[in-house]
C-alpha positions in Angstrom: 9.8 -13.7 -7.1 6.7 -11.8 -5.9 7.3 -8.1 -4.0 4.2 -8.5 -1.9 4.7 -10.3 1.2 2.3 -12.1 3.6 3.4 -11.0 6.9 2.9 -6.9 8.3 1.1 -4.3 6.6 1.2 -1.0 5.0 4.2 -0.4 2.1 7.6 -0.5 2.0 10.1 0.5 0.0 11.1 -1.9 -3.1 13.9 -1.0 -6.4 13.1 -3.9 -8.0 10.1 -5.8 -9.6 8.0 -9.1 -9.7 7.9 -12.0 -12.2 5.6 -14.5 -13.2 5.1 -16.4 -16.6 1.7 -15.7 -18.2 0.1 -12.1 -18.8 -2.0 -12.2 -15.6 -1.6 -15.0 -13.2 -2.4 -16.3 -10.0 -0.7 -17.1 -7.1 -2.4 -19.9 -4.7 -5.7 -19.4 -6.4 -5.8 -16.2 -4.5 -3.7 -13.3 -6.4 -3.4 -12.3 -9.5 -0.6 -10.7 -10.8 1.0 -9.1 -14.0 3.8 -11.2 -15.7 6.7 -10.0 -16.5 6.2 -9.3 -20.0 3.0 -7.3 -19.1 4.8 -5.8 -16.4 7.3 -4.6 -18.5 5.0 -3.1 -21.3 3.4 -1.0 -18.4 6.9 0.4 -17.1 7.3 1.2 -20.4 4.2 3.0 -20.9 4.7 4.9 -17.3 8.4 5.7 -18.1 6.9 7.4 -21.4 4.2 9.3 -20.8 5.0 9.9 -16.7 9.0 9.6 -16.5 11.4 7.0 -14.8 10.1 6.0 -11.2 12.4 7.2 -8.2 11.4 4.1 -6.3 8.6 1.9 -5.4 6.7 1.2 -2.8 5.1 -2.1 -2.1 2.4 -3.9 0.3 3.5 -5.9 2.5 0.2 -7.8 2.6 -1.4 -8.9 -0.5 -4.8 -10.8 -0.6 -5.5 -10.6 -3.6 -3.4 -8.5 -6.1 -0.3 -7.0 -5.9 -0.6 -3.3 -5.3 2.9 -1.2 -6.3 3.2 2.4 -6.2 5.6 3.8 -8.5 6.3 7.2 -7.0 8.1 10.0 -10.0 9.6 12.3 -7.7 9.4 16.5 -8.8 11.5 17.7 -11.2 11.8 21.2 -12.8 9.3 20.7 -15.6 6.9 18.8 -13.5 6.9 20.5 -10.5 5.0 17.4 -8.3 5.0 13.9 -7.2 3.1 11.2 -9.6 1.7 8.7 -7.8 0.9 5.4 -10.0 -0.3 1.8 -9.0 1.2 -1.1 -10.2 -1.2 -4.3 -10.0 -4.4 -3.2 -10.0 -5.0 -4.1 -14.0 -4.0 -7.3 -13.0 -8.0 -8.1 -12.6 -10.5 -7.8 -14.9 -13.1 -5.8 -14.1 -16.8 -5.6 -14.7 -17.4 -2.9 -18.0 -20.9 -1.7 -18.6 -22.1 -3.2 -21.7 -22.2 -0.3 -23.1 -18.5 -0.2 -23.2 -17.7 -3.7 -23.4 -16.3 -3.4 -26.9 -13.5 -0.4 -25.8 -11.2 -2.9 -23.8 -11.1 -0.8 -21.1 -11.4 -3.7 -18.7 -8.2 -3.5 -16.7 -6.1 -0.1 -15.8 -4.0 1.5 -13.1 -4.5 4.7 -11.3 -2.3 8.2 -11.2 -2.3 11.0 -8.0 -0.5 14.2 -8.6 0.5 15.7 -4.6 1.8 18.3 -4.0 5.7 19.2 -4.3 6.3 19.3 -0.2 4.5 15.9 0.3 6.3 13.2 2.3 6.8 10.9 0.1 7.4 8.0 1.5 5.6 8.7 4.6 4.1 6.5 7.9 2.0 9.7 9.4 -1.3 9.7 9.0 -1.4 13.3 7.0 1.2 12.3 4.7 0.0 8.2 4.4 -3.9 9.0 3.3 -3.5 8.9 -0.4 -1.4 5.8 -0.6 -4.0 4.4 1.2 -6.7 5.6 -0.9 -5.0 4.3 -3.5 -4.7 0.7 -2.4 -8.5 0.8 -1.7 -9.5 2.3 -5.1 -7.2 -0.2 -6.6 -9.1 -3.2 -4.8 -13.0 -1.3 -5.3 -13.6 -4.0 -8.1 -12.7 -6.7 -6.8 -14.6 -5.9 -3.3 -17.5 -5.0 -5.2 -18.0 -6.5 -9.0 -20.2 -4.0 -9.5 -17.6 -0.9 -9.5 -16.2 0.4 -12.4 -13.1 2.7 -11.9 
C-alpha cells in the first residue's frame, strides 16, 4: 500500500512504510517507487549511518515519485535534526559520462537544522526546507539535464 496520496498537498505525518514488488516500480505509468526490499536496504543503511527515524513525513500528492522524509530527531551526541528523503533514488538520473561507470545514478538527500527547529511544522519559516527538499528531490526528473 502506497503512503503518497492523490488528494491535498504538502506532508503529513506517516509511522509506517510503502510496498511494491520489483526494485523500482511504477504506479499507473506515472510514479515510480522503491520496493520493499529496496526500501528496506535503504532504512537499513539510514538507521546505520544516521540512527532510527522518529517519524516520517509524507506527501500527500505524488506525481511522480514518492517523496518521504525520515526526520532523526536530536539526541545528546548529535545535537540536530537529520532530515533524509525517501523516494527520490527511486529514478534514474542522467550521470555525466564521465561518471557513468561509478553507479551513482540514483540517491537520497540529507539536511542537518538546527536543534530548535519545528519539526514537523506548517509555518512558512519552519516549512522551507522540507520544501526545498521535495523540489531538489524532483530537479531530475523536471529537468534531465540535472545531476544532484
Amino acid at each position: 500500500m502506497a503512503t503518497c496520496l492523490v488528494k491535498g498537498s504538502g506532508f503529513y505525518i506517516n509511522q509506517g512504510m510503502y510496498m511494491s514488488s520489483n526494485s523500482v516500480h511504477s504506479v499507473n505509468n506515472t510514479r515510480e517507487l522503491y520496493t520493499e526490499a529496496t526500501r528496506q536496504s535503504l532504512m537499513h543503511h539510514i538507521v546505520k549511518y544516521f540512527g532510527e527515524p522518529d517519524l516520517f513525513l509524507s506527501e500527500r500528492v505524488s506525481p511522480d515519485i514518492c517523496v518521504e522524509i525520515a526526520v532523526i530527531e536530536p539526541t545528546p551526541n548529535q545535537n540536530f535534526y537529520t532530515l533524509i528523503t525517501l523516494g527520490m533514488g527511486a529514478h534514474k538520473m542522467n550521470v555525466p559520462e564521465d561518471l557513468a561507470d561509478q553507479q551513482i545514478d540514483r540517491g537520497e538527500l540529507v539536511m542537518l537544522l538546527d536543534p530548535d527547529w519545528e519539526v514537523p511544522s506548517h509555518e512558512d519559516q519552519f516549512y522551507w526546507p522540507l520544501r526545498l527538499l521535495k523540489t531538489l528531490a524532483r530537479q531530475s526528473i523536471e529537468d534531465p539535464e540535472v545531476f544532484l
